[in-house]
Phi, psi and omega in degrees: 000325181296335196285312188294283143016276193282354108010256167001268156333293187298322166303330184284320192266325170298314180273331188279358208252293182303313183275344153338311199294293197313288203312326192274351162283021172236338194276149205128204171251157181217144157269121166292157174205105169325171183307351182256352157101331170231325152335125174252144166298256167212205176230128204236114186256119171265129190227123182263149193223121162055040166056006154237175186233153173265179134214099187284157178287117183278266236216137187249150165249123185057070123342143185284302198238156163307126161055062177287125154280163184251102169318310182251030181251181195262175189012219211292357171258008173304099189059055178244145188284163188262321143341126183053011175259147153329048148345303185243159169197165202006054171273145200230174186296139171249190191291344187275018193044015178224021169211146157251151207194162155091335130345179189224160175223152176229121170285114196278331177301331175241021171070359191276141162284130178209161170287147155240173174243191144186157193188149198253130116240129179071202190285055176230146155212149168271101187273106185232107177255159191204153178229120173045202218283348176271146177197172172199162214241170148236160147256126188265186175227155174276145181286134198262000000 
């Protein structure tokens, strides 16, 4: 009975140890960059929580308006300033340990909601929201 029981635990500590490994080649500050590829957004910190990872907004860059809210967006992020919302939520390691997948990203500017991938090379990740066969990927750069 000690043996399985410690089985068990070690199976237990080997897998949070393995997503641990995975979630931290994403986790850090990031500059977002529009779709044109050279434009900074914002700056956005991925944090892993409960073995999946998040990311919120730090900083908006240039605004149209002081202190924007996300108007359109649904349930708890409904007219919550984009300063400090959850942006990505529940992504989790997928098998190959160098993507994350099964999470969601929200364009806080138009409230949509999309599935994400995200997935690191070298100082960029590759941010890809998507709905059924359409998508568009950014690229962010790590925040020095």
């Amino acid at each position: 009975m000690k043996n399985i029981k410690f089985g068990v635990l070690l199976l237990l500590t080997l897998t949070t140890i393995g997503l641990s490994a995975q979630t931290a080649d994403v986790v850090g500050k990031w500059v977002t960059i529009d779709d044109d590829g050279t434009t900074k957004k914002s700056m956005v910190e991925i944090f892993e929580k409960d073995g999946e990872v998040y990311g919120k907004v730090l900083e908006l860059y240039n605004p149209s308006v002081e202190n924007p809210k996300c108007v359109d967006c649904k349930g708890d992020r409904k007219d919550q300033l984009i300063t400090g919302m959850e942006v990505i939520r529940n992504m989790k390691p997928k098998g190959d340990g160098k993507t994350m997948a099964e999470g969601t990203i929200i364009d806080p500017e138009n409230g949509k909601e999309y599935k994400c991938t995200m997935w690191r090379e070298g100082n960029e990740l590759k941010v890809r929201g998507w709905i059924g066969f359409l998508y568009r990927t950014q690229t962010w750069k790590l925040a020095n």
